[in-house]
C-alpha positions in Angstrom: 4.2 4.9 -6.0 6.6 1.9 -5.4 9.4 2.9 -7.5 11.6 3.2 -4.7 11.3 0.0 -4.2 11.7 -1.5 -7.7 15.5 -2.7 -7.1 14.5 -4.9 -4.3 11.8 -6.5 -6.1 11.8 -9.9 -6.9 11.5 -10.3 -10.8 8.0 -11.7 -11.1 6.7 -8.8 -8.5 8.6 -6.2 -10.8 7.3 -7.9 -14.0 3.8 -7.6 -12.7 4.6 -4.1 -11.7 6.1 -3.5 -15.0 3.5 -4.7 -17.0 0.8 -2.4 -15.4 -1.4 -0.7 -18.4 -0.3 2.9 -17.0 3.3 2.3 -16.2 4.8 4.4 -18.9 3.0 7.5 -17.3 3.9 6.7 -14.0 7.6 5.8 -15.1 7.8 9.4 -16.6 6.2 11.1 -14.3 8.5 9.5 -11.3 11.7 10.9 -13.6 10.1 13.9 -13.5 9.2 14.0 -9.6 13.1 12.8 -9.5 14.8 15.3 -11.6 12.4 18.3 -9.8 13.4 17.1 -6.4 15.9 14.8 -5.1 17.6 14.5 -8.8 18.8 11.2 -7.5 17.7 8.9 -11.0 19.2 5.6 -9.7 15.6 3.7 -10.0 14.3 5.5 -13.2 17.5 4.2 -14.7 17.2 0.9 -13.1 13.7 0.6 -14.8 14.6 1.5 -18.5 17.3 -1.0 -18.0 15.1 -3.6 -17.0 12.4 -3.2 -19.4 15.3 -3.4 -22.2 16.1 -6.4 -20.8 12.5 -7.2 -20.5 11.7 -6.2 -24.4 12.4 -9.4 -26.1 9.5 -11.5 -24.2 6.1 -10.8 -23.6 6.7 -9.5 -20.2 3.9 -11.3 -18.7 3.9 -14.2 -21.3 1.1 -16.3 -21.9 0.0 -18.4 -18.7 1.3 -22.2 -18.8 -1.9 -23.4 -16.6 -5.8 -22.5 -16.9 -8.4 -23.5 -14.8 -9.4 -26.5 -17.1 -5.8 -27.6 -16.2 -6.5 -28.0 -12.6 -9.7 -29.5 -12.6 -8.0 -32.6 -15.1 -5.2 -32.9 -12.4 -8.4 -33.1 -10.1 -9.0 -30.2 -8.2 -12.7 -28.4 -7.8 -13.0 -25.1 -8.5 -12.4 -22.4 -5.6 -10.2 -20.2 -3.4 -7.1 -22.6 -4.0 -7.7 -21.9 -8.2 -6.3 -18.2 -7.2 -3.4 -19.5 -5.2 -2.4 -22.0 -7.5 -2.6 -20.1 -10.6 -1.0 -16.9 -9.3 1.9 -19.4 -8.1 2.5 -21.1 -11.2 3.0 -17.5 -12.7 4.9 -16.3 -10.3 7.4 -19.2 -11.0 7.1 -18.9 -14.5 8.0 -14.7 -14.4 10.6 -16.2 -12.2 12.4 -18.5 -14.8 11.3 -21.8 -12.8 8.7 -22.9 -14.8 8.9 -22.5 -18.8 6.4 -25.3 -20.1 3.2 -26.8 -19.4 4.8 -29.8 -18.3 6.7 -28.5 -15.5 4.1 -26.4 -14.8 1.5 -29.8 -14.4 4.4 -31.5 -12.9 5.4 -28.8 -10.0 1.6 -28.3 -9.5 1.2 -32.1 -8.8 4.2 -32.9 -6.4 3.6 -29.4 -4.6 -0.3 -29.4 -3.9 -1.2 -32.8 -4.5 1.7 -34.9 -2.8 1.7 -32.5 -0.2 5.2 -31.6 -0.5 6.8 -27.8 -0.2 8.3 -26.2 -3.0 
């Protein structure tokens, strides 16, 4: 389990994390490990305040690019799909991206103007 790690997690890592189809059972059973053990609750109660904070939104919301996307902007399908997707996400869990736009427009200056970030 990673829970000990949660507070150093950067928000789309811990929305990832978060959305997890079993993470209700492992969030109770890590209270449970906690309160049997250590009793130190610090991270359990750092989770239910983030996933109040996370209840208004889909946590992992709908994606802002698909694959069609990047073969219009001209890419062939492959490897670089993965990375380029899962980056887009990442910004978008992040608050850095929030339409398709930016999303097309990010994608285009950073991987096909060959700029960083």
């Amino acid at each position: 389990m990673v829970f000990k790690d949660t507070p150093k997690m950067r928000v789309a890592k811990l929305k990832r994390f978060m959305a997890r189809p079993t993470f209700n059972e492992e969030l109770e059973l890590h209270r449970v490990d906690c309160e049997s053990s250590h009793r130190m609750m610090d991270n359990y109660e750092f989770l239910l305040r983030k996933r109040e904070e996370f209840a208004n939104d889909p946590i992992i919301p709908p994606p802002l690019l698909r694959g069609d996307d990047l073969i219009a902007l001209g890419f062939k399908p492959g490897p670089e799909f993965r990375e380029i997707l899962e980056a887009v996400e990442t910004r978008q869990l992040e608050g850095g991206l929030r339409t398709a736009d930016e999303a097309f427009e990010w994608v285009k200056k950073r991987y096909l103007s060959g700029e960083e970030n």
